[in-house]
N, C-alpha and C positions, 0 to 999 in steps of 0.2 A: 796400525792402519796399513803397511806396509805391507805385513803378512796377509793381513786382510783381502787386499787386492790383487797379491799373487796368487794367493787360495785359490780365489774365483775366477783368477786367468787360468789357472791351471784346470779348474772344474771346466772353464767355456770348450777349452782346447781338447779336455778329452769328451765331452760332451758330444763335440763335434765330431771326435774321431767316432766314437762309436754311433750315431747317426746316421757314419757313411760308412758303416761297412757293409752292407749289400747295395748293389749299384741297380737303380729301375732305371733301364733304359726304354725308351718310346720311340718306333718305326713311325715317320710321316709318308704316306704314298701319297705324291702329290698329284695322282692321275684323280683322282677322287675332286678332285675341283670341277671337272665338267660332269658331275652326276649333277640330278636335278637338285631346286633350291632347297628339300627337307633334307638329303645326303650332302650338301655342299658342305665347305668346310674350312677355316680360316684357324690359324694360330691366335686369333682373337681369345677364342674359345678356352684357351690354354691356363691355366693357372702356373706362374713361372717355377712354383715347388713341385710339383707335378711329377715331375721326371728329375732325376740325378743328371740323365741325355737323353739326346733327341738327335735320332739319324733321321738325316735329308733324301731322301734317294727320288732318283737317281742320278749320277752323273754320268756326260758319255766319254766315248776316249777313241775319237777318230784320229787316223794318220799317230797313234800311241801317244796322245797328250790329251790331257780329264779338261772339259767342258762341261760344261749346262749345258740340255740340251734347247733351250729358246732362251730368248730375254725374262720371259714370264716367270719360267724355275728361279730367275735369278729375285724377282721381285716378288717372291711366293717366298724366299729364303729371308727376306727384310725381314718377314713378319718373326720369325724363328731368333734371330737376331733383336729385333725389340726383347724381348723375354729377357738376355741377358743383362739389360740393364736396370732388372728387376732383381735380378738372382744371377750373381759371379759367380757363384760356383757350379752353375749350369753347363753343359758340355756339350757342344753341336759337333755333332762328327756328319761330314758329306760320303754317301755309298755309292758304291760304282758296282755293277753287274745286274744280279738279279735275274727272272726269268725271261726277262725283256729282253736283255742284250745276246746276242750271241756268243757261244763259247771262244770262238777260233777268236774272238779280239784278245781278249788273255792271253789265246796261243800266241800268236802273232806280237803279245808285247814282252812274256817272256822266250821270245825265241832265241834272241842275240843279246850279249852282254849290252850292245849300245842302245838295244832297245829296253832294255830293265832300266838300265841310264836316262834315257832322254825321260820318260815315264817318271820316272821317282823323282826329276828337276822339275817335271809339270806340274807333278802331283804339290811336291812341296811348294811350289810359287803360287799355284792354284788357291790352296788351303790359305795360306797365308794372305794373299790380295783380298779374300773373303771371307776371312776371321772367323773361318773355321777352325773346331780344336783337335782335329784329328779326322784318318780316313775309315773306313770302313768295305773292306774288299767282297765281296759276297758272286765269286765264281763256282758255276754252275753248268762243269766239276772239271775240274784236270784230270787231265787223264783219261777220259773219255768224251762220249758225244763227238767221235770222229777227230778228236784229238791223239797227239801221240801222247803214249806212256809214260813218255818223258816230262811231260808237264808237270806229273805230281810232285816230281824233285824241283823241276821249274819251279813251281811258286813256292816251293818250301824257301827257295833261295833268294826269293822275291822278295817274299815278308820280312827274311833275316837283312838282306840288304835296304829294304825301306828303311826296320829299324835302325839301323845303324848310319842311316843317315838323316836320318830325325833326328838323332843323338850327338850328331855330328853336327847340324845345324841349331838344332837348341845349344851347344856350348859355341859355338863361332861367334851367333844373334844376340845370346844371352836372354833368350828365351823359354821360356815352360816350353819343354818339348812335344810334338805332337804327337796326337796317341794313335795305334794300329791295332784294329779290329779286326775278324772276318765272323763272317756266317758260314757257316758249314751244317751238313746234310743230318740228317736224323733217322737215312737209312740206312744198318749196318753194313749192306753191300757196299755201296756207295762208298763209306769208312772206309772199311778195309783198302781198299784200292785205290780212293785218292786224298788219304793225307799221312803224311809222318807227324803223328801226334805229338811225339816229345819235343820235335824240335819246333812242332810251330806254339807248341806254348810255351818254349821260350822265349820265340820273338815277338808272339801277340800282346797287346795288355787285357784284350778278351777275348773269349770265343762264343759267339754267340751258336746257340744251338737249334737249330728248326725242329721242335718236337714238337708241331704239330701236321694235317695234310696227312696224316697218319694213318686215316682210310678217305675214299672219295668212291664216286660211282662208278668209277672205272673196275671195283672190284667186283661187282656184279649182286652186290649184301650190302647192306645194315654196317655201319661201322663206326666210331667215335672220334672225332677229330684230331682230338688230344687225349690219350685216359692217360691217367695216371698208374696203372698197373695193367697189367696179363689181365685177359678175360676167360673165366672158365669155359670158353668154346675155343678160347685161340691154340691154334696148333703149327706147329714148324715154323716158318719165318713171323707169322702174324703172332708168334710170341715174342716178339722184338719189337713188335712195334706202337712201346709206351712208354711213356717220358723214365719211368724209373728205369729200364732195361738200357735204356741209349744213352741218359749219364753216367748208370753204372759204368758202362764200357768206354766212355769217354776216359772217365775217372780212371778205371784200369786199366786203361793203355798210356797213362802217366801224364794225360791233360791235369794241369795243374788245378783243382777245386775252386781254388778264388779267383780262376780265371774264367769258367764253367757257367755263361748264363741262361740261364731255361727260357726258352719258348712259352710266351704264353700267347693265346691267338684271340680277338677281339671278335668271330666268327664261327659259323659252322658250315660244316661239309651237309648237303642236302642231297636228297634220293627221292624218286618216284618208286613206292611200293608196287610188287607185282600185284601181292593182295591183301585189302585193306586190313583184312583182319589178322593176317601177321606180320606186327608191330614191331616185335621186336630187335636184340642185338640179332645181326647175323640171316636178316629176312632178306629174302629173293627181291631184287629191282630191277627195272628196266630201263632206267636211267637216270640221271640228275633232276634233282629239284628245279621246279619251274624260279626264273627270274623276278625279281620284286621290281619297286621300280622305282628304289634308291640309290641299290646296286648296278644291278642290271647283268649281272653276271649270274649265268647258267651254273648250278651245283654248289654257289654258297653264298649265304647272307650274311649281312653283319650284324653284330648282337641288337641293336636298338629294332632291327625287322626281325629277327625271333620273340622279343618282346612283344611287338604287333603279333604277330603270332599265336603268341598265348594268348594275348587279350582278347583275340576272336576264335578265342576257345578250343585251341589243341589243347590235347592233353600231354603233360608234362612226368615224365617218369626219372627216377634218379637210380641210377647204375651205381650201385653197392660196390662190386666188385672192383671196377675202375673209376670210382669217387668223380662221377661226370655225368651231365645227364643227357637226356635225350625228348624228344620230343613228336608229334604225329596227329595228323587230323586229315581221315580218307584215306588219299596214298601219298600223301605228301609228307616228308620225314626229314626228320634234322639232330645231328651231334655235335654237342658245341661245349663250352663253358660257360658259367654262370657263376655270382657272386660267393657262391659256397664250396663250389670246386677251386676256384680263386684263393680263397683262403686256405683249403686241406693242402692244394700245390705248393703253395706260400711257406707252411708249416713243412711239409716234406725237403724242400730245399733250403730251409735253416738245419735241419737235423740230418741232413746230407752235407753240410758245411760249403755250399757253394756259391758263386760270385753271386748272385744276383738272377734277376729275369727282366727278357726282353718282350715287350709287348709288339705283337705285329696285327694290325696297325693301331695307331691312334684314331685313324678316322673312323673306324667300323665300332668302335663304343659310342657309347647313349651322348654323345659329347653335347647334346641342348640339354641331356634329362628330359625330354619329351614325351618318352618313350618308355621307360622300364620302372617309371615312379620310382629312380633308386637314387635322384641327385645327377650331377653328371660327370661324367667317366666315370661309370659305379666300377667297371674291372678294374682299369688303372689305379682309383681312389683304395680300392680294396689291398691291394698289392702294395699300395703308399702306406698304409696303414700298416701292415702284418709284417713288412719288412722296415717297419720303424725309419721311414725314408723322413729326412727334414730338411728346412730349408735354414739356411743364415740370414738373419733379419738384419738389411742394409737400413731397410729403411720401413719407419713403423706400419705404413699401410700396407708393407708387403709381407708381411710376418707370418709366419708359417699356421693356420687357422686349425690345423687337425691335431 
């Protein structure tokens, strides 16, 4: 009997390990709360197995010390926090930057050792008074946007000194230590010039990767949010710009694999055709797709309004070449992901051996099922599925259903 029950402690234990070897993390944008009531959007929604994590963003960091920025964020975070006492092994990390914030505040906190100081004692008290498990940095970029060139070493020095004092206060507290993320860019410019890849995956415990935004209307053509390959029309830099090309080069410039988590985007980038009748990759525009009124943002929708979409009869084409589709009805035109590029991406970043992928956002999937007849979060659900995501049953009603 003895054996018996070791057996199967042993089976649970590695059960679990492999389980969690690819991490789905889940972006919350909590600005999505004043869209109208069909785009609203509550952690209610949430299945607590859902996600491995769930980044909060944003937080702000006036005078270099991390706040919320109203009361509201902070009671928009309870909801986030219920979930964990469905599922412990769920991971809420709080983000700071983004496109929102301005650059020069990152300057400005790593400018002087006292200021990296007072910063990582906010940070840590902050995280801790609000039972969060860790931060999530997402600066947008050192090293430029009228910043000095110094920053790109700045924050490499940043990150190492966070960790190390995460590490330092998890053995003091006696605490599971808190974990350090960032987001970083998906363009190889970008790369090149503001980060030291090897040494920030040393101190990360990920890196989350933006591979998507990968075309938008500002290029003047037709282009695909996210592909997952080169398009036989892409030439010079626009052959860089697909998820397999920008983790290769993550990969090769010694970002650590199982630290490496892909991008995946809940949305697509929208175009007004110049003319209707060419549709396809790489057609003349004249600007961004008109606004829905879930959204409400000019040149991109979220999946559950491409779903409306199709169902009032655009027609839907599937891009071979970069396993992503696209879509169009008149002049109005869209490149996004859908449940079957979902899963090819899925498959590609197991057989590339790398950490996991991060969904941006959670809100922008079908989160009622309303919309796509596919269940609801069909992306995220898809991604839970194919990356063998599972949950530890505390308690029977909450047991992992997939």
């Amino acid at each position: 009997m003895a054996k018996l029950i070791l057996a199967t402690g042993l089976a649970i234990v590695l059960n679990a390990q492999l389980n969690s070897a690819y991490k789905l993390m889940c972006y919350s944008h909590i600005s999505t709360k004043v869209m109208p009531v069909l785009g609203s959007f509550n952690f209610g929604f949430i299945d607590s197995c859902l996600c491995t994590h769930i980044i909060f963003n944003f937080g702000w960091m006036p005078n270099n010390e991390i706040i919320m920025k109203n009361e509201d964020d902070l009671k928009e975070y309870k909801g986030i926090y219920d979930l964990k006492t469905r599922n412990k092994e769920l991971k809420i990390l709080l983000a700071i930057g983004g496109s929102e914030l301005q650059s020069n505040q990152f300057s400005a906190i790593v400018s002087t050792a006292q200021s990296h100081q007072n910063f990582i004692t906010s940070v840590i008290s902050f995280l801790r008074q609000n039972n969060f498990d860790g931060l999530n940095l997402d600066w947008r970029y050192p090293g430029s946007g009228g910043n000095p060139p110094k920053d790109k070493h700045l924050f490499t020095l940043l990150v190492k000194e966070m960790r190390e004092a995460f590490e330092k206060e998890s053995l003091e507290k006696h605490k599971t230590r808190l974990l350090i993320t960032a987001t970083v860019s998906g363009i190889i410019s970008i790369i090149e010039h503001e980060y030291k890849i090897p040494e920030l995956s040393q101190s990360l415990d990920y890196i989350q990767v933006m591979t998507y935004d990968l075309h938008s209307s500002k290029d003047g053509y037709t282009g695909e949010n996210s592909p997952l390959y080169e398009g036989p029309s892409d030439h010079g830099i626009s052959a860089y710009l697909n998820v397999d090309y920008i983790m290769t080069y993550w990969k090769n410039h010694r970002a650590d694999p199982k630290k490496l988590i892909v991008g995946f985007p809940t949305y697509g980038q929208t175009f007004t055709l110049s003319d209707p009748s060419d549709n396809g990759i790489g057609a003349y525009t004249i600007s961004a797709g008109q606004t829905k009124k879930h959204t409400y943002e000019k040149g991109l929708w979220a999946y559950y309004e491409i779903c409306n979409f199709l169902n009032q009869g655009a027609t839907e084409k599937w891009n071979a070449p970069q396993e992503v589709p696209y879509a169009f009805r008149n002049t109005e035109w869209v490149g996004y992901d859908n449940v079957k590029s979902f899963q090819i991406k899925a498959q590609w970043l197991k057989d590339n051996n790398l950490g996991g992928a991060v969904v941006w956002p959670l809100n922008m999937n079908d989160f009622t099922g309303s919309f796509c007849n596919q269940g609801s979060f069909p992306l995220t659900s898809t991604l839970k599925k194919a990356l063998n995501v599972h949950c530890p049953c505390y308690e029977a009603s909450y047991c992992d259903e997939f």
